[in-house]
ROBAKE-88638 format. One line per field, with one value per residue: residue number from 1; residue in one letter; x negated, y, z of N, C-alpha, C, O, CB in turn. Coordinates in steps of 0.001 Angstrom, whole numbers. Last residue first. Glycine has a CB too. Layout:
residues N
n = (NUM; ...)
res = (A; ...)
n.u = (X; ...)
n.v = (Y; ...)
n.w = (Z; ...)
ca.u = (X; ...)
ca.v = (Y; ...)
ca.w = (Z; ...)
c.u = (X; ...)
c.v = (Y; ...)
c.w = (Z; ...)
o.u = (X; ...)
o.v = (Y; ...)
o.w = (Z; ...)
cb.u = (X; ...)
cb.v = (Y; ...)
cb.w = (Z; ...)
This chain:
residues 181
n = (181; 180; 179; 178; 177; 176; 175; 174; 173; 172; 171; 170; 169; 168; 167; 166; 165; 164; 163; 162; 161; 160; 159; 158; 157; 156; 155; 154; 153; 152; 151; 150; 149; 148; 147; 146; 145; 144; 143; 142; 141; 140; 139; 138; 137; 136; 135; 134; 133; 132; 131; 130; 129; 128; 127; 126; 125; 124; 123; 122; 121; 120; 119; 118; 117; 116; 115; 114; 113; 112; 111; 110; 109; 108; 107; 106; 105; 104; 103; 102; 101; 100; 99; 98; 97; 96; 95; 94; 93; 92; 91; 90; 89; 88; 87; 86; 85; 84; 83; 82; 81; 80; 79; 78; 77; 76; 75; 74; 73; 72; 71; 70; 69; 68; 67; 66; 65; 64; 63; 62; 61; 60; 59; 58; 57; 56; 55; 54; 53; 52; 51; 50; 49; 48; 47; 46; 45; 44; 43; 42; 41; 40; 39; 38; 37; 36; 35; 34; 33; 32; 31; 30; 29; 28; 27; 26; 25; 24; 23; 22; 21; 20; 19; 18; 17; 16; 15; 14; 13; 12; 11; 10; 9; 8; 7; 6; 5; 4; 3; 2; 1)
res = (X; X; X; X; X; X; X; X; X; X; X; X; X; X; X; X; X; X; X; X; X; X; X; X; X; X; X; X; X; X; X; X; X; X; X; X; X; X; X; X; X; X; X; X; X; X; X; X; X; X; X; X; X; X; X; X; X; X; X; X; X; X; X; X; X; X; X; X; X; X; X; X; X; X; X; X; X; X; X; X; X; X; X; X; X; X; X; X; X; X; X; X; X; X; X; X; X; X; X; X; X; X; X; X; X; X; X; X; X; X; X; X; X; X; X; X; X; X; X; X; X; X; X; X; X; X; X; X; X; X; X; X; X; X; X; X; X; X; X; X; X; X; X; X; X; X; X; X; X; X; X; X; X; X; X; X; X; X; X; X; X; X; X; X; X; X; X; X; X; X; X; X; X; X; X; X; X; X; X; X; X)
n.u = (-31775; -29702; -26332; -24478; -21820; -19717; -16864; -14758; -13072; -11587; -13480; -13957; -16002; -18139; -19685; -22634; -23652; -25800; -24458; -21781; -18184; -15100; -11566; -9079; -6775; -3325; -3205; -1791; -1285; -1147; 1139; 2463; 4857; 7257; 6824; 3825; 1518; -248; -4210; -5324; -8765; -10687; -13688; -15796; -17664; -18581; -19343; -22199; -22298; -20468; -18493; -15841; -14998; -12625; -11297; -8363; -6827; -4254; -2499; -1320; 661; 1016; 4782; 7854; 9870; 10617; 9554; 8498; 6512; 5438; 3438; 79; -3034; -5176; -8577; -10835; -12512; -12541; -14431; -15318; -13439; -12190; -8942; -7520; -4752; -3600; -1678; 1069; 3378; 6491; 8822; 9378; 9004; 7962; 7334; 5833; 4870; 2909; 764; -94; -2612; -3957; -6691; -7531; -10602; -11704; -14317; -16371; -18337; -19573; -19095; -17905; -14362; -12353; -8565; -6231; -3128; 31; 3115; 5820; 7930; 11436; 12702; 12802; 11210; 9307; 6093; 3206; 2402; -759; -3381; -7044; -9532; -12528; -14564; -17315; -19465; -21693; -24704; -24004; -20495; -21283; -20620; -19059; -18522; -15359; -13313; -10677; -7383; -4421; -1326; 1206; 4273; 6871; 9007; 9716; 7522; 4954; 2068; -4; -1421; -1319; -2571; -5139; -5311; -4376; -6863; -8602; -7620; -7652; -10494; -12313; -10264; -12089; -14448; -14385; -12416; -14003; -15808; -14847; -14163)
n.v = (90521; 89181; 88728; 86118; 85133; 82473; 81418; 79279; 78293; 77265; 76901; 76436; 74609; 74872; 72815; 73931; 75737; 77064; 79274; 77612; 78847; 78062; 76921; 76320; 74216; 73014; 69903; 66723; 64176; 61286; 58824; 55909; 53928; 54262; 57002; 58063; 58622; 60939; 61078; 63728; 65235; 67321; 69692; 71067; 73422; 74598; 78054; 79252; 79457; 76569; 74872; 74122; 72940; 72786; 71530; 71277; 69208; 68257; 65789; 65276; 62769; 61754; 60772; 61724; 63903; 64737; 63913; 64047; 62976; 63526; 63171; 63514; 64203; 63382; 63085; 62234; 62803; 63461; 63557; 66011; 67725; 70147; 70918; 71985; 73746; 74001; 74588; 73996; 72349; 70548; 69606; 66816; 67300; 68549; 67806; 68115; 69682; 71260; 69383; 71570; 72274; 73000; 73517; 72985; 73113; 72164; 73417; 72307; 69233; 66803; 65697; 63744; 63692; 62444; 62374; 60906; 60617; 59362; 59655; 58377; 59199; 58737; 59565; 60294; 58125; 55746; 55571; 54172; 55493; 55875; 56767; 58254; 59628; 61407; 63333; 65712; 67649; 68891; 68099; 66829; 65271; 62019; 58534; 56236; 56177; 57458; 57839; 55372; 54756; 52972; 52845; 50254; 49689; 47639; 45372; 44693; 44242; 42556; 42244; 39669; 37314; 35326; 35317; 34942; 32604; 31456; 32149; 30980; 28054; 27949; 28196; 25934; 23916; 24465; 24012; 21495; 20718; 20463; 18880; 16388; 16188)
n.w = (-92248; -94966; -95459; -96390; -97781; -98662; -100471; -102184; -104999; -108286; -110938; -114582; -117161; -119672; -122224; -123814; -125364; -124253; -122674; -121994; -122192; -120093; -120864; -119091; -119579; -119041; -117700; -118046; -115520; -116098; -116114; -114974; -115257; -113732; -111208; -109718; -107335; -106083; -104851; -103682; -102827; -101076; -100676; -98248; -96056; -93256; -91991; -90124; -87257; -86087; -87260; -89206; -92170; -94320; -97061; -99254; -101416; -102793; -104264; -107741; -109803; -112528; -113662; -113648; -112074; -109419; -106723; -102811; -100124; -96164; -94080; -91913; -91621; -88341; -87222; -85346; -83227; -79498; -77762; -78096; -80565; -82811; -83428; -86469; -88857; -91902; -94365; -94887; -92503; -93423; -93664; -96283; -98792; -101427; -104492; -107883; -109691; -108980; -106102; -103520; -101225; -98040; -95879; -92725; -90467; -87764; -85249; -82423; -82150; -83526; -86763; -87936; -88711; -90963; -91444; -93109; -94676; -95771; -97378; -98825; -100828; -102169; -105619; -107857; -109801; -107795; -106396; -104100; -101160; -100101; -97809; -97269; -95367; -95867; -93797; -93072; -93130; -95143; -95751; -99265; -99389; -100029; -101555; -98928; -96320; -96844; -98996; -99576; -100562; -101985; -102464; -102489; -104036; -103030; -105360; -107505; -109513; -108085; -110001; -110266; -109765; -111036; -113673; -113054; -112239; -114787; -116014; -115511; -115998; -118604; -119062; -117746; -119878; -122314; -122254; -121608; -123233; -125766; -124773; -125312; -127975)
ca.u = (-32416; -31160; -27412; -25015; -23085; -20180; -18376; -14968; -14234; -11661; -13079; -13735; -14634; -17826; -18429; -21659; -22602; -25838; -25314; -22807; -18873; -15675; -13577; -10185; -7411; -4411; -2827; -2876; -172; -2123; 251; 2470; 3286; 6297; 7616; 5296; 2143; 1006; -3158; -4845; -7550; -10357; -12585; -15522; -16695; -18976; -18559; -21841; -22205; -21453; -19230; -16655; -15858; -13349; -11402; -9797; -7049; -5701; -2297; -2426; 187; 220; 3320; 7029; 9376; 11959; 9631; 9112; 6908; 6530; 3849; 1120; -1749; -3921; -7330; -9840; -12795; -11354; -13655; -16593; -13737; -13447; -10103; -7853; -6417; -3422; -2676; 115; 2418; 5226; 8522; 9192; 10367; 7485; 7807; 5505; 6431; 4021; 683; 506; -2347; -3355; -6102; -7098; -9440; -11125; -12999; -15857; -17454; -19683; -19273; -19119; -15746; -13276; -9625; -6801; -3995; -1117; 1446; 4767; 6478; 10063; 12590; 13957; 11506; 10127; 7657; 3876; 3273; 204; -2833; -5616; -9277; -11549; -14724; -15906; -19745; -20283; -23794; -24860; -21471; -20706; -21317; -19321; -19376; -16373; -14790; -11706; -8901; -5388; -2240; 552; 2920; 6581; 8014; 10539; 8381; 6472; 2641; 1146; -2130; -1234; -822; -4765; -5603; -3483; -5143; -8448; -7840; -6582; -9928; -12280; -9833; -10285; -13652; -15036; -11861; -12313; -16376; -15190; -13098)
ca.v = (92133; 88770; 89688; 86847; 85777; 83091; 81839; 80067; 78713; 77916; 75851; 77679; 74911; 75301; 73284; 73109; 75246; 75975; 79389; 78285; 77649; 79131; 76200; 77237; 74522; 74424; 71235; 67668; 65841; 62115; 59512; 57355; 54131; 53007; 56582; 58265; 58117; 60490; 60691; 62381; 65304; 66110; 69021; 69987; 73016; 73437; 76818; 78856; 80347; 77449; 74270; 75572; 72338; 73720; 71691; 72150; 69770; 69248; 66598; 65099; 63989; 61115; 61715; 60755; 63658; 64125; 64164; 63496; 64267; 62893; 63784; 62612; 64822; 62447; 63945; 61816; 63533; 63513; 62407; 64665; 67368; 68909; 71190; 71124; 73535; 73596; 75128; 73776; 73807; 71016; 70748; 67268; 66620; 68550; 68511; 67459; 68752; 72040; 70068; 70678; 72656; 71703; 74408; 72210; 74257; 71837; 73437; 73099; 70548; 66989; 66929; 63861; 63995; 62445; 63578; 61037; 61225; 59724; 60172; 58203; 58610; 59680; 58729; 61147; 59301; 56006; 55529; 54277; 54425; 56911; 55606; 58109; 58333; 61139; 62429; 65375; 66271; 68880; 68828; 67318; 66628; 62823; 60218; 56847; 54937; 56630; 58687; 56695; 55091; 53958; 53089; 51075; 49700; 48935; 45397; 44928; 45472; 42235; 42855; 40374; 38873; 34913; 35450; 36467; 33622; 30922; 32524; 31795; 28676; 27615; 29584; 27301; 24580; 24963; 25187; 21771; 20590; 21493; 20457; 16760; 16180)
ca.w = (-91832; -94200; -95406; -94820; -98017; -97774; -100471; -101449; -104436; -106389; -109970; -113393; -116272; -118232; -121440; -123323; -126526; -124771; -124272; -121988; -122936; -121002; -120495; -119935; -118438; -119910; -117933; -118551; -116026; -115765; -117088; -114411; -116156; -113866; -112390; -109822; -108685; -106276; -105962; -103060; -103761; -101717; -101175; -98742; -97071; -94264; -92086; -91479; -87848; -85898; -86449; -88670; -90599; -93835; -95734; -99178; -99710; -102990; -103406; -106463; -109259; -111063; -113661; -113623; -113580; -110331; -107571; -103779; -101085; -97617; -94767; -92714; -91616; -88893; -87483; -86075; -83956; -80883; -77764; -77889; -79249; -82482; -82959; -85481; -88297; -90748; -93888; -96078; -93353; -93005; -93439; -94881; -98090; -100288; -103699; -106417; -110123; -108884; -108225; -104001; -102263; -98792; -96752; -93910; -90991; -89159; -85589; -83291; -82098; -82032; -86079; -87104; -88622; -89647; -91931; -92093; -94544; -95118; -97585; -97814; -100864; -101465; -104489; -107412; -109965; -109335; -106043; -105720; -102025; -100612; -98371; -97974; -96026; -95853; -94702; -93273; -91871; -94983; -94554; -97982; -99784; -99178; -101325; -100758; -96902; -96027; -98992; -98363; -100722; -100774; -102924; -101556; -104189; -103226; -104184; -106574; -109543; -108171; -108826; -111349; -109337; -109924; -113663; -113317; -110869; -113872; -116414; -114868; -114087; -117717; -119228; -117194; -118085; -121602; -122684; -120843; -121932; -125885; -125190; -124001; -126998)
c.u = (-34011; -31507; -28566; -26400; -23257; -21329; -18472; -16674; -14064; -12839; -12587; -12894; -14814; -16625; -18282; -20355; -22207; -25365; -25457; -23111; -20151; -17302; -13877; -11162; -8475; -5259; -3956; -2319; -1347; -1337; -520; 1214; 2729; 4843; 6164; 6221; 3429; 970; -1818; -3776; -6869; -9409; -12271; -14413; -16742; -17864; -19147; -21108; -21479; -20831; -20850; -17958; -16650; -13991; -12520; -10320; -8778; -5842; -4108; -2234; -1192; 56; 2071; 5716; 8152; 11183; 10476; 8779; 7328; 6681; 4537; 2817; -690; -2924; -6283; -8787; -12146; -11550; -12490; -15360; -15026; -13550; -10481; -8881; -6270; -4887; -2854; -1556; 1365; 4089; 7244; 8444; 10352; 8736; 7838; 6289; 6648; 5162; 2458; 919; -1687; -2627; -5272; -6303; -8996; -10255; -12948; -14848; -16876; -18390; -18982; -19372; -16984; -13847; -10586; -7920; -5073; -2222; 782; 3356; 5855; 9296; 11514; 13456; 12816; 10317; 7976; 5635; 3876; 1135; -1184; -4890; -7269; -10589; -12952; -16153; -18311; -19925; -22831; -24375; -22256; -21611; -20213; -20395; -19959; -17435; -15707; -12858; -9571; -6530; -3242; -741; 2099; 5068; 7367; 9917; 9069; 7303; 4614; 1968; -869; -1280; -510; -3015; -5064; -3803; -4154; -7258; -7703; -6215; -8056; -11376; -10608; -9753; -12148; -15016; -12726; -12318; -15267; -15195; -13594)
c.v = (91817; 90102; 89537; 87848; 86718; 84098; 82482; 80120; 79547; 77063; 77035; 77171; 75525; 75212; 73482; 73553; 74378; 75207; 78178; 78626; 78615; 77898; 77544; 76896; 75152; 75029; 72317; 69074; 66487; 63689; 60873; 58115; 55581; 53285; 54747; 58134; 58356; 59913; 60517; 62379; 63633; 66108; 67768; 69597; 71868; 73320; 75863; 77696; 80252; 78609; 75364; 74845; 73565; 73414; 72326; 71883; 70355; 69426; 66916; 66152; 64710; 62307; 60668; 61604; 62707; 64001; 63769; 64012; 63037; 63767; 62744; 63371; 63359; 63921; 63419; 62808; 62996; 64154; 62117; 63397; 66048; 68569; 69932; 71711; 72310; 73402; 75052; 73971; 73388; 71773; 71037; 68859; 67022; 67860; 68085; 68322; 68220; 70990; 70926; 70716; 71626; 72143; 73230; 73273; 73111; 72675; 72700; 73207; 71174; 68224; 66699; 64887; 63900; 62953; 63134; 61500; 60983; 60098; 60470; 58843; 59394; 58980; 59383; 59973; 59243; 57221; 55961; 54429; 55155; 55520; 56474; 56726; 58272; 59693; 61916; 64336; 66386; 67682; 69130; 68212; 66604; 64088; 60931; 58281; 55723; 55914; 58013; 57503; 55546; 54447; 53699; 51828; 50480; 48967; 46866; 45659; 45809; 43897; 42547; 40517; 40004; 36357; 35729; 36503; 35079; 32348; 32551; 32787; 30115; 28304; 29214; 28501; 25326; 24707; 25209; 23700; 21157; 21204; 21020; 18254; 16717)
c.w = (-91988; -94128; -94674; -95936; -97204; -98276; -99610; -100731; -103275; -105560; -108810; -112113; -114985; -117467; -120262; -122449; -125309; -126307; -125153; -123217; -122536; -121274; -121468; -119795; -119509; -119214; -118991; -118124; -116482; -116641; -116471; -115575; -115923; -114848; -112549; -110953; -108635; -107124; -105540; -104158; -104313; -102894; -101464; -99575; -97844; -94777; -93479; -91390; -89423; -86538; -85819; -87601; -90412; -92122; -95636; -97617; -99870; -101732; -103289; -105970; -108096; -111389; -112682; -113990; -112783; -111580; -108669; -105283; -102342; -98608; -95799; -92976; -92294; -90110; -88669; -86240; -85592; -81934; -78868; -78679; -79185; -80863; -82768; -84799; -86983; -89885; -92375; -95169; -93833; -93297; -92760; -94675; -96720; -99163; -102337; -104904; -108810; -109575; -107859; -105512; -103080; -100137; -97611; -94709; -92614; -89323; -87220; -84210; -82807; -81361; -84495; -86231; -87832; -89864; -90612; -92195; -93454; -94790; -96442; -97771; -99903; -101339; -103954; -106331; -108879; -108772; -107733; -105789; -103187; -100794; -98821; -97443; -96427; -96130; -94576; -94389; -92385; -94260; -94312; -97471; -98732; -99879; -100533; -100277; -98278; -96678; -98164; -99235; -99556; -101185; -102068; -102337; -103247; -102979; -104289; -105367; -108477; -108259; -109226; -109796; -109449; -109179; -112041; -112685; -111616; -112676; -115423; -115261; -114571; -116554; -118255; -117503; -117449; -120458; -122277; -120892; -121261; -124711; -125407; -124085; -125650)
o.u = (-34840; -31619; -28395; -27088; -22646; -21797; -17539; -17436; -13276; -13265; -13520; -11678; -15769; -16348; -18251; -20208; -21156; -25820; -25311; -22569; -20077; -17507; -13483; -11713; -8701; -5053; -5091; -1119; -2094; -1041; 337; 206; 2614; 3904; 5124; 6416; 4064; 367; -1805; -2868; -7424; -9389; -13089; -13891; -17885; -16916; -19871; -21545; -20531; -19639; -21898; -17551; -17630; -13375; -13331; -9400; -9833; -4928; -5000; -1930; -2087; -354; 2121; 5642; 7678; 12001; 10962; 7701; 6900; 6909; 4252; 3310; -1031; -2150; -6680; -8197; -12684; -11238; -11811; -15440; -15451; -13780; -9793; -9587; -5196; -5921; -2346; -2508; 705; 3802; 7074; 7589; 11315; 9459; 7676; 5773; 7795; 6239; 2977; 1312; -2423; -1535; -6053; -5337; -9834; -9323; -13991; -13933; -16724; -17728; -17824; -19823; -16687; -14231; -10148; -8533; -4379; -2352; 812; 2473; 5466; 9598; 10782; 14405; 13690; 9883; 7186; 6372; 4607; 563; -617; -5474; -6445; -10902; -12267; -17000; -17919; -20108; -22687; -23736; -21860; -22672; -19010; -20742; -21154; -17195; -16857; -12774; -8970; -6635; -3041; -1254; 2443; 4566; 7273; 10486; 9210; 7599; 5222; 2319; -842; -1156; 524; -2441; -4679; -2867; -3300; -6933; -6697; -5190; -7468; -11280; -10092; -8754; -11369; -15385; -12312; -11579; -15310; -14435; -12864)
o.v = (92703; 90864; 89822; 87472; 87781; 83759; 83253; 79171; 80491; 75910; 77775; 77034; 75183; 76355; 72497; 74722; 73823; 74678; 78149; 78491; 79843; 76763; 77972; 76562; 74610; 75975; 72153; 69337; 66905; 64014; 61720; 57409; 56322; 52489; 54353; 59123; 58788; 60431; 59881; 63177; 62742; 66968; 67004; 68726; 71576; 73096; 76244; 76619; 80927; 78916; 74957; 73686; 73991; 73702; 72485; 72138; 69967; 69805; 66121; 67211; 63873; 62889; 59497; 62741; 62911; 63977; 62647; 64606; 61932; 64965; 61586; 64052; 62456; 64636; 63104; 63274; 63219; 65326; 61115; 62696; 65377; 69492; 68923; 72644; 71839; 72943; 75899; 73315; 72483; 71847; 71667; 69235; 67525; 68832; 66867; 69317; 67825; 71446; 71083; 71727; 70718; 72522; 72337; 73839; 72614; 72990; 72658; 72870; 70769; 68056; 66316; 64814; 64093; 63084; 63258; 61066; 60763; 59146; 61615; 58188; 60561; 57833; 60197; 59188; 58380; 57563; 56349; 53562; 56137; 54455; 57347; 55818; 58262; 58842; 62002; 64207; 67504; 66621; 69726; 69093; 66454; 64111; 60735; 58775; 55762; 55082; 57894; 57404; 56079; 54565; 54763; 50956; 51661; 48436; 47372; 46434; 47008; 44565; 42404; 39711; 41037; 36382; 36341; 37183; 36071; 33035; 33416; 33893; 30671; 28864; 30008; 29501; 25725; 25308; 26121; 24473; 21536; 22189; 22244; 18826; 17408)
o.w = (-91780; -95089; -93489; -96885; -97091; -99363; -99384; -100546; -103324; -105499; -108495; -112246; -114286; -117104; -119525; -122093; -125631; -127321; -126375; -124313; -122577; -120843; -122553; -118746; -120591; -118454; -119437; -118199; -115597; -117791; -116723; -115582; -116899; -114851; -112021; -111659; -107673; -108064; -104485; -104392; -104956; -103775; -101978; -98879; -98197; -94024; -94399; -90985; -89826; -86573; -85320; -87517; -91023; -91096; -96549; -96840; -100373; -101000; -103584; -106519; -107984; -112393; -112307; -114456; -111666; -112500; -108813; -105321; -102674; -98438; -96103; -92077; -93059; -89474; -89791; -85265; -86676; -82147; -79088; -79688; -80125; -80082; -82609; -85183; -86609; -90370; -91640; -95591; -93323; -94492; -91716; -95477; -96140; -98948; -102262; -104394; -108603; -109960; -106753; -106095; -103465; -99712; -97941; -94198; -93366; -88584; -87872; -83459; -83959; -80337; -84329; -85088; -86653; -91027; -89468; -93170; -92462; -94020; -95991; -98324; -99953; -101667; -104517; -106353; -108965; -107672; -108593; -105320; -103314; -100560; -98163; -96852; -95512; -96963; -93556; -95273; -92049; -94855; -93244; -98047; -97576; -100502; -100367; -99204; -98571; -97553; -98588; -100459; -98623; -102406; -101483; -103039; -103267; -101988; -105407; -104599; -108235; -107268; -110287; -108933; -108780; -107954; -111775; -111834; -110998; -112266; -115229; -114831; -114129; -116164; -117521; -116792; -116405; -120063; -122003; -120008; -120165; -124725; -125283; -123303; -124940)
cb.u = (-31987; -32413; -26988; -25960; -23275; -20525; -18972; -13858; -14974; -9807; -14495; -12784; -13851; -18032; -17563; -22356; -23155; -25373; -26910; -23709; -18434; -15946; -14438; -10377; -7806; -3693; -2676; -3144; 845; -3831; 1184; 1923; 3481; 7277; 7625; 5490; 1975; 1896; -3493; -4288; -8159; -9853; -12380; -15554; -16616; -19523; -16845; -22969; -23395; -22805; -19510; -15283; -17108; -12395; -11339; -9522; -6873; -5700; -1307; -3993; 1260; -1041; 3702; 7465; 8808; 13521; 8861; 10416; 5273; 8175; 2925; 1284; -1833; -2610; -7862; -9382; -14231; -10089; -13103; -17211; -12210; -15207; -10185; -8168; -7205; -2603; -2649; 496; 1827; 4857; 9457; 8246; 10442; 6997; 8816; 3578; 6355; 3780; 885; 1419; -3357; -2197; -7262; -6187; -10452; -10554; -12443; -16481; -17828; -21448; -18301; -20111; -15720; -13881; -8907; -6801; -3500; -1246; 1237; 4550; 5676; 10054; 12417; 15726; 11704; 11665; 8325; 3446; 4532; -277; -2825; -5810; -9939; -11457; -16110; -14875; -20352; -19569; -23906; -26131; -20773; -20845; -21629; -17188; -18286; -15719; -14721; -12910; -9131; -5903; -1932; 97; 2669; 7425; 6790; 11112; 9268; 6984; 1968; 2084; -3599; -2274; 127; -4931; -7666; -3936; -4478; -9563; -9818; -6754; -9867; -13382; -9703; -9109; -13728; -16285; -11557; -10665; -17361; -16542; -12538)
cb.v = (92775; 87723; 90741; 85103; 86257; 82168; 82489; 79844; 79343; 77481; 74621; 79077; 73630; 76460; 72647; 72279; 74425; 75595; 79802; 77748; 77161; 81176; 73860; 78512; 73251; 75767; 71793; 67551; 67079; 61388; 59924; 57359; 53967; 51708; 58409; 59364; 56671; 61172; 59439; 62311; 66267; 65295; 69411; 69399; 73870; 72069; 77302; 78661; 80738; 77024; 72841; 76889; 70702; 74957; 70580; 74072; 68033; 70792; 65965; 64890; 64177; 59815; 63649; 59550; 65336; 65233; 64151; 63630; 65722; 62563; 64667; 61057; 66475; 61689; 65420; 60690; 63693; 64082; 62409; 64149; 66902; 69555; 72052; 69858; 75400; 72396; 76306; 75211; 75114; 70380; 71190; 66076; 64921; 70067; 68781; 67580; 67262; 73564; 67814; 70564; 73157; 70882; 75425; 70848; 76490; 70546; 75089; 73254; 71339; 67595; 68034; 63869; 64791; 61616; 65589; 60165; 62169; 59527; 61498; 56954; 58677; 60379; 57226; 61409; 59687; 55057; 56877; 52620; 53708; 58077; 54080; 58033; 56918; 61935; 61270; 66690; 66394; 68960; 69622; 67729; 68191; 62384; 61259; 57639; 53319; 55656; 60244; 55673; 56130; 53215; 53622; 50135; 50099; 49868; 44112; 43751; 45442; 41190; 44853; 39137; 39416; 33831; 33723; 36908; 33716; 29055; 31499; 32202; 28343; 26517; 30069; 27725; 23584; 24403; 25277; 20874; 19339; 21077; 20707; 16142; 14767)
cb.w = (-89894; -95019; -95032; -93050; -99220; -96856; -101480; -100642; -105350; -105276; -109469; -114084; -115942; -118144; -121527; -122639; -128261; -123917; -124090; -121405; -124855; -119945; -121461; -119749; -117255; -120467; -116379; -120264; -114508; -116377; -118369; -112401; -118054; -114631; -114177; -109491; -109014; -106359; -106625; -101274; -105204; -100776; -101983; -97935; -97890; -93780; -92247; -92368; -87714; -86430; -87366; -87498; -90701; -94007; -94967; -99490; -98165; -103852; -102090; -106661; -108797; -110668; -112611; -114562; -114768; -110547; -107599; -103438; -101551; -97295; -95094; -91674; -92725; -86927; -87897; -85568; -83673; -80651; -76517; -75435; -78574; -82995; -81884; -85920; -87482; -90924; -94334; -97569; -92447; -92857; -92877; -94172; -98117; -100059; -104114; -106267; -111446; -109655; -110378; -103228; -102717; -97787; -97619; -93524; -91483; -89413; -85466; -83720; -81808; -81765; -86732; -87812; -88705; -89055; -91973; -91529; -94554; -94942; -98410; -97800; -102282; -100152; -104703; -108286; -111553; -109963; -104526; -106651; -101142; -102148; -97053; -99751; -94676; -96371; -94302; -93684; -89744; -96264; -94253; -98113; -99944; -97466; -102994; -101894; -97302; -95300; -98404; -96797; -101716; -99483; -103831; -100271; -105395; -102334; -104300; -106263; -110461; -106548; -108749; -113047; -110644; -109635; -114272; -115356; -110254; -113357; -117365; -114766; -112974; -117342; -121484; -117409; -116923; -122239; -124168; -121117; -121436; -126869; -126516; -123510; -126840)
């Protein structure tokens, strides 16, 4: 008798903290993240931090953004690339720059985008920290959900294959190449 109780109210409790967790359908889901703190690309001084809301189909969703950097100067260039079920509500340009100051090195985009097919979509941002001669590049990429079990939109994506036999996938890119006199 003791050993069924000394087994069954640790599992009681933690039944009880799970049931206790169960999001209210009614209620609208926030979804966030940063990069802060996580890996960073060496010398790419940018870092990012999200917060999106989970929405059903044909409703809008909140998308914030905030882009830091270390960098002392010089400029952010944001290249923003949206999946193609993901539409854009507010009129704003895909491709947007900042400047670095001592005193301002927070940058805000915020934005709404809707959709009429359920999915998790992501918004792509390429950035670009000019800060001299050679700019620093960095990508993110900021989840939409959308509908109640949102499924990850596969696309036809080509993998060419090494010698190996392992699998290559073909990413955008952008490249510099200075000539040494």
């Amino acid at each position: 008798m003791r050993k069924t109780i000394l087994v069954l109210v640790p599992l009681l409790v933690v039944g009880l903290y799970a049931n206790s967790k169960k999001i209210n359908p009614d209620e609208q889901t926030t979804i966030g993240g940063t990069t802060v703190g996580k890996y960073s690309k060496p010398g790419a001084p940018i870092d990012m931090t999200y917060k999106t809301t989970k929405i059903n189909t044909n409703e809008t969703a909140d998308v914030n953004i905030t882009l830091t950097t270390t960098a002392q100067s010089g400029k952010v260039l944001v290249s923003m690339n949206i999946d193609n079920n993901l539409t854009l509500v507010d009129n704003i340009d895909t491709n947007q720059s900042f400047d670095i100051t001592p005193d301002k090195k927070s940058f805000n985009i915020d934005m709404r985008v809707s959709s009429k097919n359920e999915g998790l979509y992501y918004i792509r941002l390429l950035t670009k920290v000019q800060t001299g001669l050679h700019p620093k590049l960095r990508s993110f990429a900021v989840p939409v959900m959308v509908g109640e079990n949102p499924k990850p939109v596969t696309r036809g994506v080509n993998f060419l294959k090494a010698k190996s036999g392992e699998n290559i996938s073909v990413s955008k890119a952008v490249e510099t190449i200075e000539v040494i006199k």
